[in-house]
C-alpha positions in Angstrom: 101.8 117.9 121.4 103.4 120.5 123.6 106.7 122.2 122.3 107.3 124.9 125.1 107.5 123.9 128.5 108.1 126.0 131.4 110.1 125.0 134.5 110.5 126.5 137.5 112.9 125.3 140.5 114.0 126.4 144.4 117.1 124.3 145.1 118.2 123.4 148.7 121.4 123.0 150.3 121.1 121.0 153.5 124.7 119.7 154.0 128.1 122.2 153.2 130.8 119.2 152.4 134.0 121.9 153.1 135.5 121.6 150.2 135.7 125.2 149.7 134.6 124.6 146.2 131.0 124.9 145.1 129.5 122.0 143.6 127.5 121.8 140.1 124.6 120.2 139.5 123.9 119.7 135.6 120.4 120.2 133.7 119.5 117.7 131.3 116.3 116.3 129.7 114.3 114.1 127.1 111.2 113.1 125.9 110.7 109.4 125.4 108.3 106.3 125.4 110.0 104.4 128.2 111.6 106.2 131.0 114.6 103.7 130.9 117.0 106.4 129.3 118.7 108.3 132.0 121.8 107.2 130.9 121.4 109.0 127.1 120.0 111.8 127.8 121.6 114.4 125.9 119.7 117.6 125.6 121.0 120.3 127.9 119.9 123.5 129.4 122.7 125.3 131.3 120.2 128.0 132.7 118.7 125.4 134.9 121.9 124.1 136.2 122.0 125.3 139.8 125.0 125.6 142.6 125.8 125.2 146.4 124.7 127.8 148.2 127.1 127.6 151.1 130.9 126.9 150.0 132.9 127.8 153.0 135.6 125.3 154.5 134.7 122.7 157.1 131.3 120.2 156.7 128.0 120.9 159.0 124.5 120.6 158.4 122.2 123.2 157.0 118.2 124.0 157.0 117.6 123.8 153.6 114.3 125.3 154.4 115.9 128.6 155.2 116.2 131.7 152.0 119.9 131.9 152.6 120.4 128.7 152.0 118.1 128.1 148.7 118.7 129.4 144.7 115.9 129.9 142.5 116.3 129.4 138.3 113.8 129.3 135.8 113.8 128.8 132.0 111.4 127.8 129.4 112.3 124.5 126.7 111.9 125.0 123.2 111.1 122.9 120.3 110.2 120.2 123.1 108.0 118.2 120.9 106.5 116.3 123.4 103.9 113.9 122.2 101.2 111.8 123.6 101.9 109.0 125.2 105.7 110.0 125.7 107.8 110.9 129.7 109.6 114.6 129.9 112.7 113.4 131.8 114.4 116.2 133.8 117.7 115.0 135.3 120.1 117.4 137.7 123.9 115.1 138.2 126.8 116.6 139.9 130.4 115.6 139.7 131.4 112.9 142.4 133.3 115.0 145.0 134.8 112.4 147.1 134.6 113.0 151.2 133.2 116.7 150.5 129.9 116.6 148.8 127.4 119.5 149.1 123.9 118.0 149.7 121.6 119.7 147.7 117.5 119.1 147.0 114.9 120.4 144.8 112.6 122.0 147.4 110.4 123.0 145.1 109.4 122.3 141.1 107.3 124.3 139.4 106.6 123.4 135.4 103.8 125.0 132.9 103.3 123.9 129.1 103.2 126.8 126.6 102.4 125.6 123.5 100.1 127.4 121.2 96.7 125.4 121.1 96.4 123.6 117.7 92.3 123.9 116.4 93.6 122.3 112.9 92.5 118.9 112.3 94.1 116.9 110.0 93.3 116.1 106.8 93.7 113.4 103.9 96.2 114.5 101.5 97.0 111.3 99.4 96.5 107.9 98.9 99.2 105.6 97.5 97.9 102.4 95.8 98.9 99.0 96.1 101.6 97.8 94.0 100.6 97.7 90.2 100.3 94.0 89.5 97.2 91.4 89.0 96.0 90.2 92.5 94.7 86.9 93.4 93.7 84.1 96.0 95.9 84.7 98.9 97.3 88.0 98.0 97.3 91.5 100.2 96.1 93.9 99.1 97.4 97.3 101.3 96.7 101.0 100.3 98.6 103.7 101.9 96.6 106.7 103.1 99.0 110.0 103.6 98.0 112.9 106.5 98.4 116.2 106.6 100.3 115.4 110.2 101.1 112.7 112.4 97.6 111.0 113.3 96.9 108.5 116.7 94.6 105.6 116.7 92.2 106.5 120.0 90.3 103.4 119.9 90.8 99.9 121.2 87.6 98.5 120.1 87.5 100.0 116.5 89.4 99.9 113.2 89.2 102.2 110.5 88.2 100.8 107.3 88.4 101.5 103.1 85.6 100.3 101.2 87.2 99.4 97.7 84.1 98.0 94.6 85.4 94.6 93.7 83.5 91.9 92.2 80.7 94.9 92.1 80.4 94.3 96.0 82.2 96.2 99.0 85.4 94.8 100.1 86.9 96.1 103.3 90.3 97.5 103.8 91.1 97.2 107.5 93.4 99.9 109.2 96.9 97.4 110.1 100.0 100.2 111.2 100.8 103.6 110.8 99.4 105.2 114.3 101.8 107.9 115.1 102.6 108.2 112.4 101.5 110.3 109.1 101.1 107.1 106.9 98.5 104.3 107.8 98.1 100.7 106.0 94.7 99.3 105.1 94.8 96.2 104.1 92.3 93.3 102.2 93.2 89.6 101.9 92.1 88.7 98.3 89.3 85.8 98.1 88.2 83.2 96.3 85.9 84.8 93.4 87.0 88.3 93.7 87.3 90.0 90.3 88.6 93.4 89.3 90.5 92.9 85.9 89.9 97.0 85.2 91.2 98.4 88.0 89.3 99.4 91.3 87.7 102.3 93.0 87.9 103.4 96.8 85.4 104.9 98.2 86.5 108.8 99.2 86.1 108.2 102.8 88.1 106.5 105.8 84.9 104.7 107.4 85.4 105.3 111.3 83.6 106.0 114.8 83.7 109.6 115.8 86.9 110.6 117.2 88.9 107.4 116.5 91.8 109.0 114.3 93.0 112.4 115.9 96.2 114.4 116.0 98.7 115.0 119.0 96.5 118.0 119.5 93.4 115.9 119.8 91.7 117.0 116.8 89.9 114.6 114.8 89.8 113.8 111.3 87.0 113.7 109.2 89.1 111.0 106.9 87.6 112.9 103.6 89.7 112.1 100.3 90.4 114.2 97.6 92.7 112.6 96.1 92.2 110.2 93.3 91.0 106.7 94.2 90.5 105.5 90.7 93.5 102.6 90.2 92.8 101.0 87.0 96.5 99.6 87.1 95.7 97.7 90.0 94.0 94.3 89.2 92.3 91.7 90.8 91.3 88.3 89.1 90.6 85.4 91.7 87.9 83.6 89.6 88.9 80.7 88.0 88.2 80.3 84.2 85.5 78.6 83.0 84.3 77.6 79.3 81.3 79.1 77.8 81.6 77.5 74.4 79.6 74.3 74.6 79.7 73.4 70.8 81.0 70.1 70.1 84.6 70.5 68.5 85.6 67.8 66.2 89.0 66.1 65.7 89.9 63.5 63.1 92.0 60.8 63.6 92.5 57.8 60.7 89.2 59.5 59.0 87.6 58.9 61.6 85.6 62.3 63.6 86.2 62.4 67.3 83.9 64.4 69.4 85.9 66.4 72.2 83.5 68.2 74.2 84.6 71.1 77.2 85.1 68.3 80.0 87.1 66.4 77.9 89.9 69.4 77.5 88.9 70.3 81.0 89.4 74.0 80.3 86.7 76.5 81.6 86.2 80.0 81.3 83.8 82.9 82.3 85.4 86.4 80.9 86.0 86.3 76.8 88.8 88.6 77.4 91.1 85.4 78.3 92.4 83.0 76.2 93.0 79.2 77.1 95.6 76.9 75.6 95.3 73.2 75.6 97.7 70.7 74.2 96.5 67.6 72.2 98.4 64.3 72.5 99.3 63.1 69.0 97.4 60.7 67.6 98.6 56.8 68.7 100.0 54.5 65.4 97.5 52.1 64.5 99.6 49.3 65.5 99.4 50.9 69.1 95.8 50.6 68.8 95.5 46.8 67.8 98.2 46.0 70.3 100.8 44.9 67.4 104.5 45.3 67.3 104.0 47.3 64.1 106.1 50.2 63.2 105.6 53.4 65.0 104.8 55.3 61.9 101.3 56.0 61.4 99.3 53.3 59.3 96.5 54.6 57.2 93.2 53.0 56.7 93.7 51.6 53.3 96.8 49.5 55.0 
């Protein structure tokens, strides 16, 4: 990033309009992404505006080329903040002076950066964990890493990556937004089978190529962390349950044992830390289960 930038300029008058007045031409300048903003540019430097030369009565032509006919100003921005990627837009407008307008050039620009040279790379200062909640099939799972200073992504061909222990395996959190930026998003689509009902770990290290996340100053970061990346409030439980009680339980119905077995409540389960709840249709009447048109009350076995 540059934040001091030195110009230099030899302005030109070629043309003396006659006005008798001497024309103004204003400094102004940004720093922008697109250079589709000469219209709202508002940061001025006064010490750069510069003025016609010749101001006498009566128009001719001049030779700009000539000493007496040139000015010469020089001033150094501050707190430019010029990043990568970004235009410096310098812009010099006069005031419309109808019939009588000094023509005046830049003959000559001249411009320097200044800014200290930055050796500090950036570090890892934090990382915020996904929203406390249970995860499952189909859920995002995104955890925010926090820089010591806005950080660039310098490859095209490479993302950064977490590496979270779920389901005792490494699970990939892929680098999504945040270049630019001092926050970045990684991000893991929960799967089928994944399982982290006590919380999960990160590894303490952003997994990327050499040079891939770097500062405006073009350091690069290491992607160390030192921060905590223990989240036992952050679960994950995308295994459906399934029943590891294969006793028989019996039922009896009119004195009679009925054998239920798993399949026939259809309930499974692989962790003893859940519970399943099934609901048991109440026994038919006995005149249901001859077909009669008997009461609805139940009939016992003696009737």
């Amino acid at each position: 990033m540059i934040d001091q930038f030195e110009i230099e300029i030899v302005a030109a008058q070629w043309r003396k309009g006659g006005s008798g007045r001497a024309g103004e031409w204003s400094f102004s300048y940004a720093t922008s992404l697109s250079n589709n903003v000469l219209d709202t540019i508002t940061k001025k430097d006064t010490s750069l505006n510069f003025y016609s030369v010749q101001t006498s009565t009566g128009s001719a032509a001049l030779n700009g080329l000539l000493k007496i006919n040139q000015q010469q100003k020089k001033d150094t921005l501050f707190n430019l903040n010029w990043k990568p990627g970004e235009h410096l837009i310098l812009k010099w407008q006069d005031n419309d002076d109808i019939g009588n307008d000094d023509g005046m050039a830049l003959q000559q620009l001249s411009c320097k950066a200044l800014a200290m040279p930055d050796n500090t790379a950036p570090t890892v200062i934090e990382v915020i964990p996904p929203k406390t909640k249970t995860y499952t099939t189909g859920d995002t799972l995104t955890a925010k890493i926090i820089f010591s200073e806005p950080c660039f992504l310098n490859s095209r061909s490479f993302l950064p990556y977490l590496v979270a222990a779920i389901s005792d395996s490494a699970k990939n959190l892929v680098y999504t937004n945040g270049s630019g930026t001092n926050e970045w998003h990684f991000s893991y689509l929960i799967k089928n089978g994944d399982l982290a009902k006590n919380g999960f770990n990160l590894y303490p290290t952003i997994n990327s190529d050499t040079g891939t996340i770097k500062d405006a100053a073009f350091n690069s970061c290491k992607g160390i962390i030192t921060s905590n990346t223990r989240f036992l409030q952050v679960k994950i439980d995308a295994v459906a349950p399934s029943f590891i009680d294969t006793n028989t339980l019996s039922l009896h119905s009119c004195k009679r044992p009925v054998d239920i077995t798993s399949v026939t409540l259809g309930a499974t389960q692989t962790d003893s830390s859940e519970t399943i709840i099934w609901k048991l249709k109440t026994p038919p009447t006995q005149g249901e289960i001859l077909g009669l048109p008997f009461s609805k009350k139940t009939v016992s076995d003696s009737s």
